[in-house]
N, CA, C and O of each residue as an XYZ file, in Angstrom:
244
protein
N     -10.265    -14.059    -25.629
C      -9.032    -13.350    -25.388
C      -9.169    -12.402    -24.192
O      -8.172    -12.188    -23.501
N     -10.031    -11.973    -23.980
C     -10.854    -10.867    -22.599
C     -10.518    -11.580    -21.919
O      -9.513    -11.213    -21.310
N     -10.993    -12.827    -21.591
C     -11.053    -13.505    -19.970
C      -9.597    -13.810    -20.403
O      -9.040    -14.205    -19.379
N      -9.022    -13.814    -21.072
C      -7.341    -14.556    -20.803
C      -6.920    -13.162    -19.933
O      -6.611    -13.145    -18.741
N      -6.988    -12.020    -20.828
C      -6.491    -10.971    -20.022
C      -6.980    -10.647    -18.302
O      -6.424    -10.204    -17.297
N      -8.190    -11.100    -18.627
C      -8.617    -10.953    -17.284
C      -7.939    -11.557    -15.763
O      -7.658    -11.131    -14.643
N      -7.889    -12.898    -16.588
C      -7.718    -14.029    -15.355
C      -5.612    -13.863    -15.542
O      -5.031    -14.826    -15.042
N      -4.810    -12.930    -16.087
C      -3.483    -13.016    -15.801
C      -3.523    -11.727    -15.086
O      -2.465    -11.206    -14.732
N      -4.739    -11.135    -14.831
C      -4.260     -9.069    -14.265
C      -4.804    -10.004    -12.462
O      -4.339     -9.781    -11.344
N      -5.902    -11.014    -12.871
C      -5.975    -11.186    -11.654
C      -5.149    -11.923    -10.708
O      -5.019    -11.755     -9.496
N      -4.582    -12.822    -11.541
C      -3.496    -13.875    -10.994
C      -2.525    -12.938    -10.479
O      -2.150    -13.071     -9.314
N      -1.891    -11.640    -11.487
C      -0.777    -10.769    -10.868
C      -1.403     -9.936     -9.744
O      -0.515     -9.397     -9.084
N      -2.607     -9.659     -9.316
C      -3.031     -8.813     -8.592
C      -3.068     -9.554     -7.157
O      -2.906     -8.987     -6.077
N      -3.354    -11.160     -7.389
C      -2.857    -11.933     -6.178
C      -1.815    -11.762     -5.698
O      -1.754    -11.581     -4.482
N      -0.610    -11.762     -6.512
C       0.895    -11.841     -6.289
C       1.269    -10.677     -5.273
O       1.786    -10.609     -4.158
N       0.617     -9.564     -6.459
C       0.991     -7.696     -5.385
C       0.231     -7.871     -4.042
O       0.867     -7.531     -3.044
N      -1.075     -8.365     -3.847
C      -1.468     -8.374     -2.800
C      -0.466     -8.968     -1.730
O       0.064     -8.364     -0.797
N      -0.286    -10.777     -2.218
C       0.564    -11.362     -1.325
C       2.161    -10.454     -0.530
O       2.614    -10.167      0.578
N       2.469    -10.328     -1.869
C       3.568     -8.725     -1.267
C       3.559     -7.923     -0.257
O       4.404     -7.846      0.634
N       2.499     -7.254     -0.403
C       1.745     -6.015      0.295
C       1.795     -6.814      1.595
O       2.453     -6.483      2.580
N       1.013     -7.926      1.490
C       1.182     -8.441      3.337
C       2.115     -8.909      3.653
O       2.385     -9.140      4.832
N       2.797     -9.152      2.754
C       4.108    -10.198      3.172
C       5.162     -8.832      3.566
O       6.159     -9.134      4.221
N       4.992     -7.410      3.212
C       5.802     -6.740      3.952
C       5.373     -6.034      5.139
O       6.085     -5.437      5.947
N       4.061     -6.187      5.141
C       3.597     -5.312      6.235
C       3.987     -6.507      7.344
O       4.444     -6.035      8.386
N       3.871     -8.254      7.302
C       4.181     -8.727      8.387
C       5.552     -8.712      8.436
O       6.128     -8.717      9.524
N       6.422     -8.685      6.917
C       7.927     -8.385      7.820
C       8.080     -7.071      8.503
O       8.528     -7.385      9.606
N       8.012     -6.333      8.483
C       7.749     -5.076      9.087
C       7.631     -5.019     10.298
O       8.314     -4.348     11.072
N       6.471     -5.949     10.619
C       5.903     -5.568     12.175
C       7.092     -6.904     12.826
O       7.774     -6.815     13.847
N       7.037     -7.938     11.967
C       8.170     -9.041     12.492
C       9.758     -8.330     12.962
O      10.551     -8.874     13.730
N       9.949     -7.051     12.311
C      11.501     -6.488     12.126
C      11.360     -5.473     13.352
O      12.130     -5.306     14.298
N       9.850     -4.688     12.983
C       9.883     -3.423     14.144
C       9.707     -3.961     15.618
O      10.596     -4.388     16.355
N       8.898     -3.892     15.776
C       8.117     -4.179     17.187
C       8.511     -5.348     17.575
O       8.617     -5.295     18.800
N       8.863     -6.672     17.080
C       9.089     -7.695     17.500
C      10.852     -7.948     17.459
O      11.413     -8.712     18.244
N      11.444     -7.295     16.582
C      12.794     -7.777     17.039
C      13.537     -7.877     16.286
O      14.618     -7.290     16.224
N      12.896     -8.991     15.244
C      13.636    -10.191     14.329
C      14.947     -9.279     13.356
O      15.025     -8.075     13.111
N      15.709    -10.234     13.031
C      16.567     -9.768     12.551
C      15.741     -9.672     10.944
O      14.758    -10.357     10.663
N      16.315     -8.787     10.119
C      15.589     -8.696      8.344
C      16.461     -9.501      8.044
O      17.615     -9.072      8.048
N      16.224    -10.950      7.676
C      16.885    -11.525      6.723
C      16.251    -11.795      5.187
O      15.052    -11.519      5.204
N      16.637    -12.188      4.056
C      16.102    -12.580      2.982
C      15.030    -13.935      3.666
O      13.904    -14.344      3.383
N      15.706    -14.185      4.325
C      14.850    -15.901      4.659
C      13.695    -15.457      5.219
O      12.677    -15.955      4.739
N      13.547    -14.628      6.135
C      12.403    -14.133      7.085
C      11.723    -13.118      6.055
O      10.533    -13.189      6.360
N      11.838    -12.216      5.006
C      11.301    -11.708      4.166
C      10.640    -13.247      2.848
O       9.675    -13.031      2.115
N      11.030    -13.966      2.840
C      10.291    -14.821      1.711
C       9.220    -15.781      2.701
O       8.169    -16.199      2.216
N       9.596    -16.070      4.094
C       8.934    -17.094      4.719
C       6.859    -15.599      5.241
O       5.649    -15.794      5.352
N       7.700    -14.533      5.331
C       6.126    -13.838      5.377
C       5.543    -13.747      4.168
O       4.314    -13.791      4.105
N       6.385    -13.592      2.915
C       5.903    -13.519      0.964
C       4.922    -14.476      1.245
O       3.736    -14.162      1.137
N       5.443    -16.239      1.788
C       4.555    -17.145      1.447
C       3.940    -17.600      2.567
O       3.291    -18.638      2.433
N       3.981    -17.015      3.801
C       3.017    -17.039      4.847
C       1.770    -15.868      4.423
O       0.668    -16.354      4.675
N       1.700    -14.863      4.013
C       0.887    -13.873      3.025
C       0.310    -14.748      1.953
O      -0.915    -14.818      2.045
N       0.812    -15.417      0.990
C       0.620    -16.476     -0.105
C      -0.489    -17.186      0.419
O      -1.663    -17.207      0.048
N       0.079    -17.749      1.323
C      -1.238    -18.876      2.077
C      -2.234    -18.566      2.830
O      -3.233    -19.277      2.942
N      -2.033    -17.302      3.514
C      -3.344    -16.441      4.004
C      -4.183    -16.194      2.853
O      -5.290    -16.683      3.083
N      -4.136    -15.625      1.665
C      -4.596    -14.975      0.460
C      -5.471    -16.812     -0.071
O      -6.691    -16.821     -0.238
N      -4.928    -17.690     -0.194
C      -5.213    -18.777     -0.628
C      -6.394    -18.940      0.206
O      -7.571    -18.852     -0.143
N      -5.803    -19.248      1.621
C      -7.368    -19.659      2.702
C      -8.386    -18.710      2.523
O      -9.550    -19.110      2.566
N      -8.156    -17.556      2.334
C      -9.231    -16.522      2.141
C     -10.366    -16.492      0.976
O     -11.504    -16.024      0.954
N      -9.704    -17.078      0.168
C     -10.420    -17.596     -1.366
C     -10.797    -18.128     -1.607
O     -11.751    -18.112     -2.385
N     -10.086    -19.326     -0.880
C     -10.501    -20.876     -0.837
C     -11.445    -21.663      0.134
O     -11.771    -22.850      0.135
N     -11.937    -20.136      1.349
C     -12.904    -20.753      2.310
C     -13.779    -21.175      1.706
O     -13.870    -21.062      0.484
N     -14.657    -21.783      2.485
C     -15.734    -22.964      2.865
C     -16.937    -21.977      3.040
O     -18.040    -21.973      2.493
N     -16.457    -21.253      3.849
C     -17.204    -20.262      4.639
C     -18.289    -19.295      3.276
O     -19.041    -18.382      3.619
């Protein structure tokens, strides 16, 4: 029952992370660069963040 708890605080702790970058690149995408804030451009950095977090885990390296 431990590792169940374990492995769902970590699965959600992926999620907040992915967040966390996924606003810091809309952010810099909205400030400094221009872009308009749309919902579309806020979910496409969620899961451009998503897939950074994945390669990072999932290296080889």
């Amino acid at each position: 029952m431990r590792e169940l708890v374990f492995e769902v605080l970590l699965r959600l702790s992926k999620a907040l992370a992915a967040a966390v970058l996924g606003l810091i690149v809309w952010l810099v995408a909205v400030g400094p660069l221009g872009a308009h804030g749309t919902v579309e451009l806020a979910l496409l950095c969620w899961l451009s963040a998503a897939a950074f977090i994945l390669l990072v885990e999932e290296s080889p390296i």
